[in-house]
LUMMAR-335910 format. One line per field, with one value per atom (N, C-alpha, C, CB): y, z, x; residue in one letter; atom name. Coordinates in Angstrom, 3 decimals, padded with zeros to 6 digits, m for minus. Glycine has a CB too. Layout:
<rs>
yy	Y, ...
zz	Z, ...
xx	X, ...
aa	A, ...
at	CA, ...
</rs>
This chain:
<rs>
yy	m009.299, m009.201, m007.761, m010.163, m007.190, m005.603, m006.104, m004.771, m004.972, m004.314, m003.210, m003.955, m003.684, m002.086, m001.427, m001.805, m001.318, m000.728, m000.586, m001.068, m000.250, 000.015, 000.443, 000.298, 000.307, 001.209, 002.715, 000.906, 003.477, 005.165, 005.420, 006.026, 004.812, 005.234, 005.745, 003.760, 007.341, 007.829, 007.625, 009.198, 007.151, 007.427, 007.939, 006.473, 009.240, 009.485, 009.117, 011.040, 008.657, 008.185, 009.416, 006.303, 010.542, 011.552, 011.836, 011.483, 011.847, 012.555, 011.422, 013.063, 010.322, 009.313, 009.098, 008.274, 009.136, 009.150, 008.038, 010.180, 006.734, 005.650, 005.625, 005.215, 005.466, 005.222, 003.698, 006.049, 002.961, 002.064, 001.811, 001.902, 000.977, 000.492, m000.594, 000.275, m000.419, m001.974, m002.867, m001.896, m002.325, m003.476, m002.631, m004.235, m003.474, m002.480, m002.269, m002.638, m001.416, m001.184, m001.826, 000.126, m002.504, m002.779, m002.408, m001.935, m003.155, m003.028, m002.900, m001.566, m002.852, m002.943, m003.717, m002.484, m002.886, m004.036, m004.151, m003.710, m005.374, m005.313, m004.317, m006.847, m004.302, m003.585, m004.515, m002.905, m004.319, m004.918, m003.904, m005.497, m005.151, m004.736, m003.915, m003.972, m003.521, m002.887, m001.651, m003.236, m000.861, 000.463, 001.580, 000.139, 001.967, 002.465, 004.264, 002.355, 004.568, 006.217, 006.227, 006.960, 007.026, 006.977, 008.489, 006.898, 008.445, 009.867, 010.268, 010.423, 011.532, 012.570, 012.692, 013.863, 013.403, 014.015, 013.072, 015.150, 012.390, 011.452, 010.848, 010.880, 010.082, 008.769, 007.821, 008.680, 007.866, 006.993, 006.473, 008.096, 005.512, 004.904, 004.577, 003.467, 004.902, 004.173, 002.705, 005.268, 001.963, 000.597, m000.641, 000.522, m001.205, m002.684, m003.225, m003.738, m003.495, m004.589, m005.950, m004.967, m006.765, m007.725, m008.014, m007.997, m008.042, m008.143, m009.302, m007.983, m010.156, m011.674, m011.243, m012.996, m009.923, m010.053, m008.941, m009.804, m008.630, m007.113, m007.880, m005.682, m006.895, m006.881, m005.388, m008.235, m004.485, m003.472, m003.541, m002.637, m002.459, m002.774, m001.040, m003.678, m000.947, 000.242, 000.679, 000.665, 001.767, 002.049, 003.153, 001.702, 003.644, 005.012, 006.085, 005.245, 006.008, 006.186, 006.341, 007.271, 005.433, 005.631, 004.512, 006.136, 003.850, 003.197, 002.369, 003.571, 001.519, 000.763, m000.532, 000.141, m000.505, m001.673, m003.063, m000.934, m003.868, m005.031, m005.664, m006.650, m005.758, m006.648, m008.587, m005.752, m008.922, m010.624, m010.962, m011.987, m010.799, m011.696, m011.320, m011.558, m011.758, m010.889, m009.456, m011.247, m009.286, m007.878, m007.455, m007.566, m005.784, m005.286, m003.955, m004.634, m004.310, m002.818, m001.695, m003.383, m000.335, 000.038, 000.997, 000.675, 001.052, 001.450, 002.742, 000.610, 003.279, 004.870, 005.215, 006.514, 005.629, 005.604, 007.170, 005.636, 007.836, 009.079, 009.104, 009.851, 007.769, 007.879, 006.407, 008.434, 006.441, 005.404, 004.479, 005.793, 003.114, 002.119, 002.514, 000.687, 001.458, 001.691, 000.707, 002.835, m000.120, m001.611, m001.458, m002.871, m001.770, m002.437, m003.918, m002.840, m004.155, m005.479, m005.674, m005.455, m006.814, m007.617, m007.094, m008.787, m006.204, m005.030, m004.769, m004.085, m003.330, m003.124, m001.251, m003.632, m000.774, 000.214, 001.329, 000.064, 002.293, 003.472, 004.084, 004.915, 004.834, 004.791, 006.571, 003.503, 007.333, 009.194, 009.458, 010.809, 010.311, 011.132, 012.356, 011.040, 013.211, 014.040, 015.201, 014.210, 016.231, 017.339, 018.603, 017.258, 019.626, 020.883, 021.878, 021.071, 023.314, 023.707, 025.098, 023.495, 025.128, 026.481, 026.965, 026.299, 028.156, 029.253, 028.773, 031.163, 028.338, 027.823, 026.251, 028.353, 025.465, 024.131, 023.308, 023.618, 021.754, 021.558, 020.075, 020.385, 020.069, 019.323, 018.197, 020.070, 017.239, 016.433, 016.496, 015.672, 016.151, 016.531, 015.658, 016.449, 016.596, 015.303, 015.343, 015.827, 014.137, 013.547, 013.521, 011.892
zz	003.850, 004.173, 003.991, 003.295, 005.424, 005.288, 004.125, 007.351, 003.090, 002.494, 002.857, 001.440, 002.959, 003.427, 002.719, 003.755, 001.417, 000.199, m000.843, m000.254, m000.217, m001.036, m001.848, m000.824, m003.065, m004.262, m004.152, m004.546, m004.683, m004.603, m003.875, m003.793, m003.378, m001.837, m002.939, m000.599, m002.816, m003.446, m002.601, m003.722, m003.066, m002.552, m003.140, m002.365, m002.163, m003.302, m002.718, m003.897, m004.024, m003.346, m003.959, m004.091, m003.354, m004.201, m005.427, m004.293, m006.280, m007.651, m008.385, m008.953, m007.655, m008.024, m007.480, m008.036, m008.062, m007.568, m007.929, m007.969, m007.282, m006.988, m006.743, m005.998, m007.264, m007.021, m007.095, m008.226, m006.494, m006.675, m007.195, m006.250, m008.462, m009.112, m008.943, m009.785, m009.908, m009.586, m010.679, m009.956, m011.911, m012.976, m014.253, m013.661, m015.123, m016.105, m016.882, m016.667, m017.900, m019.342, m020.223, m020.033, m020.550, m021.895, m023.024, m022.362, m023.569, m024.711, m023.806, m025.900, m022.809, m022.527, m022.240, m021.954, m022.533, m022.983, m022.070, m024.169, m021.764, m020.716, m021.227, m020.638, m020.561, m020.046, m019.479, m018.904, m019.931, m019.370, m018.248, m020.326, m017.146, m015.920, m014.844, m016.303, m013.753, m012.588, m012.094, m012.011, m012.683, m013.166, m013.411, m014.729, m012.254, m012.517, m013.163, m010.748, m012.988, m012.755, m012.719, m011.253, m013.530, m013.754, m012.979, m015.755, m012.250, m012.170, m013.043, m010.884, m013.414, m014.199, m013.958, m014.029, m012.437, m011.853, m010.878, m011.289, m010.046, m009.159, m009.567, m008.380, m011.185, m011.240, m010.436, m011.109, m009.841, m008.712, m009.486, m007.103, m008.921, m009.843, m008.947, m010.782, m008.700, m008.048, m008.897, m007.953, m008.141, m008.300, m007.620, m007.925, m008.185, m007.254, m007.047, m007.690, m005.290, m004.765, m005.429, m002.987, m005.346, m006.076, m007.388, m005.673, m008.249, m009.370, m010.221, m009.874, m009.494, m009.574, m009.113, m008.559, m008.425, m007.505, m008.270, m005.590, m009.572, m010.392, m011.242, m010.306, m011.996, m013.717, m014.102, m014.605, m015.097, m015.735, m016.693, m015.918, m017.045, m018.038, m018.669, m017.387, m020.138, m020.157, m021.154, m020.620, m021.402, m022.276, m022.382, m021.914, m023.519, m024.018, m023.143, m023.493, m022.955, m022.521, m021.151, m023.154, m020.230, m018.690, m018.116, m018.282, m017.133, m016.550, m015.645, m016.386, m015.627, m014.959, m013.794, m016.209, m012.198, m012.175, m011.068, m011.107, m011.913, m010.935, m010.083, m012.160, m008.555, m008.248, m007.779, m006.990, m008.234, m008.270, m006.982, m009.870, m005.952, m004.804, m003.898, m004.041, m002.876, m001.685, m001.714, m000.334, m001.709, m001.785, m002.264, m001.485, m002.320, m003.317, m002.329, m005.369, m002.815, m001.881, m003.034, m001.054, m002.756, m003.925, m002.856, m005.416, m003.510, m003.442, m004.187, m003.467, m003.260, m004.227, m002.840, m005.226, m003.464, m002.790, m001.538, m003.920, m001.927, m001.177, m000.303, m001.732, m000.611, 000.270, 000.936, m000.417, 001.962, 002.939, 001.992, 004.281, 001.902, 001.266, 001.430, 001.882, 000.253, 000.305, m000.157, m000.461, 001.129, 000.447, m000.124, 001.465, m000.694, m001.760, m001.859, m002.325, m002.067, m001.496, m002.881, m000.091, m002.945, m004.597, m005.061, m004.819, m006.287, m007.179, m008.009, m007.034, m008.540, m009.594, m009.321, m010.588, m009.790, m009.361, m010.639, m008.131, m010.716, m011.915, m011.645, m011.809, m012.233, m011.932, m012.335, m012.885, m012.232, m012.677, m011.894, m012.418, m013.124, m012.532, m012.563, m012.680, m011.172, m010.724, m011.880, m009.306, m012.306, m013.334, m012.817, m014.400, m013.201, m012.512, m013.585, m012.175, m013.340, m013.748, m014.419, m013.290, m015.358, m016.242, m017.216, m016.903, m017.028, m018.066, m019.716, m017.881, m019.788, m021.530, m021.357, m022.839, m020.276, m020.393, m019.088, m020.939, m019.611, m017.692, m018.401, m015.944, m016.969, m017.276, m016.456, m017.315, m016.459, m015.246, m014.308, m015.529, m012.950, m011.669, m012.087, m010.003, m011.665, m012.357, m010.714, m014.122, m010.604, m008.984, m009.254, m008.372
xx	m037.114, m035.700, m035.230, m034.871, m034.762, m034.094, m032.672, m033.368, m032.867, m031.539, m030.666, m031.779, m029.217, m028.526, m028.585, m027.263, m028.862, m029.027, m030.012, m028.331, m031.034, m032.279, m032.748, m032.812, m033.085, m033.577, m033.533, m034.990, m033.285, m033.056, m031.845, m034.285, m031.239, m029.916, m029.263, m028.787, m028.434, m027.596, m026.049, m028.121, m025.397, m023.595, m022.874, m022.713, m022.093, m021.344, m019.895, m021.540, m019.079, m017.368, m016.517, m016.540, m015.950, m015.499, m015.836, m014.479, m015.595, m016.342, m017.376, m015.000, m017.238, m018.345, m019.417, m018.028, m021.048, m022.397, m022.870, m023.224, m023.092, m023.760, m025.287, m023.162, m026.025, m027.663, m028.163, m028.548, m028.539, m029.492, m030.232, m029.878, m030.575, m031.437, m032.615, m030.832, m033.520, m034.478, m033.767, m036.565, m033.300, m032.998, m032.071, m034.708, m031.371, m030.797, m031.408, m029.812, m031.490, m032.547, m032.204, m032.673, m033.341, m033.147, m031.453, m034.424, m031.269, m029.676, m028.744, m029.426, m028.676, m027.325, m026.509, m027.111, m025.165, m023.830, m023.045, m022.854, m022.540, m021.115, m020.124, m020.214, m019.482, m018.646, m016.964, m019.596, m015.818, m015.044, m014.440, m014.206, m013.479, m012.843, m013.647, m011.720, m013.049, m013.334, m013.396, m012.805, m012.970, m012.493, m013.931, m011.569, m014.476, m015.872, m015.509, m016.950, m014.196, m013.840, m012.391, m014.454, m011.435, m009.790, m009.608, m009.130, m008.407, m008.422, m007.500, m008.187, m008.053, m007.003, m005.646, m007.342, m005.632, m004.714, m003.997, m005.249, m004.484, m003.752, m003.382, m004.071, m004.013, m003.669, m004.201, m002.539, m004.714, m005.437, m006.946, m005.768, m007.634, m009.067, m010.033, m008.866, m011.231, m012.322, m012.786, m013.610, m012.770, m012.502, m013.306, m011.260, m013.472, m013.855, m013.005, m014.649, m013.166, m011.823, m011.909, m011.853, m013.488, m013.801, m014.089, m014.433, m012.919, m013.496, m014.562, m012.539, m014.325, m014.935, m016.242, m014.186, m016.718, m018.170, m018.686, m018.177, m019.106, m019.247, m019.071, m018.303, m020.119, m019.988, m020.511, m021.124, m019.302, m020.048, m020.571, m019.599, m021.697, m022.533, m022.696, m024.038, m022.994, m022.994, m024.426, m021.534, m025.158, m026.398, m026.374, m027.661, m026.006, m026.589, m025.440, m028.550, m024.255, m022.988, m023.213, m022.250, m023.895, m024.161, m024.024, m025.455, m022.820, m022.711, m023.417, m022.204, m023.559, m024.291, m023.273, m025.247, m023.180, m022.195, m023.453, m020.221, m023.227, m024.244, m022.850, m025.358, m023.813, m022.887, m023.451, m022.161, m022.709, m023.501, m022.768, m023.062, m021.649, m021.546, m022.737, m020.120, m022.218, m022.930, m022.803, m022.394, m021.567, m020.579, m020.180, m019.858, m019.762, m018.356, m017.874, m018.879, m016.847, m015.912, m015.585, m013.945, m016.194, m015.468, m014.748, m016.330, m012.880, m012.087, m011.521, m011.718, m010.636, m009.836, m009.338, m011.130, m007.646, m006.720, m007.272, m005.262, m008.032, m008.489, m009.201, m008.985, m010.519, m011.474, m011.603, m012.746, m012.486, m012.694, m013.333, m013.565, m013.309, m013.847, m015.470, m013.327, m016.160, m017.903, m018.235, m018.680, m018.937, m019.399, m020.614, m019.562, m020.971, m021.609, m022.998, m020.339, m024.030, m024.647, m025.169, m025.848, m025.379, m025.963, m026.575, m026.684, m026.849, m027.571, m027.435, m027.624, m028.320, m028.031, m027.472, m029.352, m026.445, m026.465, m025.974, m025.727, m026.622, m026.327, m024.815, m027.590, m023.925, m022.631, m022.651, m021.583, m022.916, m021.950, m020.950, m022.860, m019.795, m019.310, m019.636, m018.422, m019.338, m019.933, m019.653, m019.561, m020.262, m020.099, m020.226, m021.029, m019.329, m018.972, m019.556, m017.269, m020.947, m021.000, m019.758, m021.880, m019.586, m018.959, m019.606, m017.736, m020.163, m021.092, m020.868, m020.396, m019.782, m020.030, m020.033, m018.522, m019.866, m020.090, m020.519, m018.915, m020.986, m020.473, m018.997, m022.721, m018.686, m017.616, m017.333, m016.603, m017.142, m016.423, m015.487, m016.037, m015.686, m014.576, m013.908, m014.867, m012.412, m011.331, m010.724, m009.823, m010.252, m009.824, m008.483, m010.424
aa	X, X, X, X, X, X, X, X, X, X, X, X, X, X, X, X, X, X, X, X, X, X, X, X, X, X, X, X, X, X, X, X, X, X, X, X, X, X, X, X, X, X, X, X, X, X, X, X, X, X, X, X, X, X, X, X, X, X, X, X, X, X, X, X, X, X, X, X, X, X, X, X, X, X, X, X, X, X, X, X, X, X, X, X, X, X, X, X, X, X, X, X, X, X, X, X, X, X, X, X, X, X, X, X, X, X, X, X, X, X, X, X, X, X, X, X, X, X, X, X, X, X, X, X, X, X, X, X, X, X, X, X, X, X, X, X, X, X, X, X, X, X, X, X, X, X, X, X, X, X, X, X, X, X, X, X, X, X, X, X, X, X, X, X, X, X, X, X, X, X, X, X, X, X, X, X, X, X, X, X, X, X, X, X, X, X, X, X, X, X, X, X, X, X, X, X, X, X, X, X, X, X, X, X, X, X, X, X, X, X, X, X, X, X, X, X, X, X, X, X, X, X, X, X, X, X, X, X, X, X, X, X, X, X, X, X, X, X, X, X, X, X, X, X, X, X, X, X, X, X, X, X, X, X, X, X, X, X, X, X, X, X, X, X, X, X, X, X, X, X, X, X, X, X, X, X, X, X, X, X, X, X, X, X, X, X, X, X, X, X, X, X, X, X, X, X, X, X, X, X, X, X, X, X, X, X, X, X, X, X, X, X, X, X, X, X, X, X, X, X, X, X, X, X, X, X, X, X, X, X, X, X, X, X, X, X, X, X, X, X, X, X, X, X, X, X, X, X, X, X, X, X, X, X, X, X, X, X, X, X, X, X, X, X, X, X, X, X, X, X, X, X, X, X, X, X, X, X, X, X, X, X, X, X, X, X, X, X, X, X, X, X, X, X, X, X, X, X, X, X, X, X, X, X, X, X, X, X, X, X, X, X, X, X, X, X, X, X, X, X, X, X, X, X, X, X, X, X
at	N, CA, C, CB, N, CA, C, CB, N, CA, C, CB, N, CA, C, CB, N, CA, C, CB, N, CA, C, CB, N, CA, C, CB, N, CA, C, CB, N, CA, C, CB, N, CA, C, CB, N, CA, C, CB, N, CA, C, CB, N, CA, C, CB, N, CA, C, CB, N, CA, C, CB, N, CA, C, CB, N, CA, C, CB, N, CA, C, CB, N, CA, C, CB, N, CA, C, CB, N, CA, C, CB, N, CA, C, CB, N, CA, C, CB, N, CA, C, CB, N, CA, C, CB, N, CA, C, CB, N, CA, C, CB, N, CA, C, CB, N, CA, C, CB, N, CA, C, CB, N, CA, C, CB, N, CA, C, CB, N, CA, C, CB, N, CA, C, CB, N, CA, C, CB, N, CA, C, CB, N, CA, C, CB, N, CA, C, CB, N, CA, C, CB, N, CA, C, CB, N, CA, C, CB, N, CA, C, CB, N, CA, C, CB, N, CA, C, CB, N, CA, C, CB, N, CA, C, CB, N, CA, C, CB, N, CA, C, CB, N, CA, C, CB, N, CA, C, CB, N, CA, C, CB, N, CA, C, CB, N, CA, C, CB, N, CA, C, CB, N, CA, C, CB, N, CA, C, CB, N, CA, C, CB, N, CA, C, CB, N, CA, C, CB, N, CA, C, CB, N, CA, C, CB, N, CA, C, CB, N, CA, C, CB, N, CA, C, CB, N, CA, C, CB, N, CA, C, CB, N, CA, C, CB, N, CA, C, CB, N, CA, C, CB, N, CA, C, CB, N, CA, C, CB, N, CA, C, CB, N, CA, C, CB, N, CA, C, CB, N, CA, C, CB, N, CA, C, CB, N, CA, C, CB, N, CA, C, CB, N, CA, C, CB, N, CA, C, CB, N, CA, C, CB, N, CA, C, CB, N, CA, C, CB, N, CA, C, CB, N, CA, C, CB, N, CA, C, CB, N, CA, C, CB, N, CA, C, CB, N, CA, C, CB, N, CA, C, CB, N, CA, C, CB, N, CA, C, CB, N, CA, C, CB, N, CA, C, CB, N, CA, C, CB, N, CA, C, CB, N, CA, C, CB, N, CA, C, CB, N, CA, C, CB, N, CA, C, CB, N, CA, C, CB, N, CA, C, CB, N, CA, C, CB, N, CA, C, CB, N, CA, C, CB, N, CA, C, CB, N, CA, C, CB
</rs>
């Protein structure tokens, strides 16, 4: 059976980088709500439309979001929707190098 979303596929949704997984690691913990990324500045959130179709999970401070429907839409008021198919998927936000640090893109 073809997947639209195959192990390794990187996405990125504005300052958020989506990868595809085979499985989660070992210890890890849920995670409550839908909320994969807050923005700073807009106020605005990358999000699951379905919250009923997702579960977050988190290990060693790195996101993890499975999705159990068929589907998930993830949403943010900036960018075009990004569906999503039953998985397991790694969650970063994107990080901006600066000579004394790196930091997170704030949206």
């Amino acid at each position: 059976m073809y997947s639209q979303n195959p192990i390794g596929t990187l996405y990125r949704h504005g300052d958020v980088l989506i990868k595809r997984v085979a499985n989660l690691p070992p210890g890890s913990q849920k995670r409550p709500g839908n909320i994969l990324a807050h923005g700073e500045v807009t106020g605005h959130s990358h999000r699951i439309r379905q919250a009923e179709a997702m579960q977050l999970w988190e290990q060693n401070n790195t996101m993890f979001l499975e999705v159990i429907g068929e589907k998930a839409t993830l949403v943010h008021e900036e960018h075009r929707p990004l569906e999503l198919t039953k998985g397991i998927y790694q969650v970063w936000r994107q990080r901006e190098y600066r000579p004394d640090r790196y930091v997170e893109v704030e949206d």
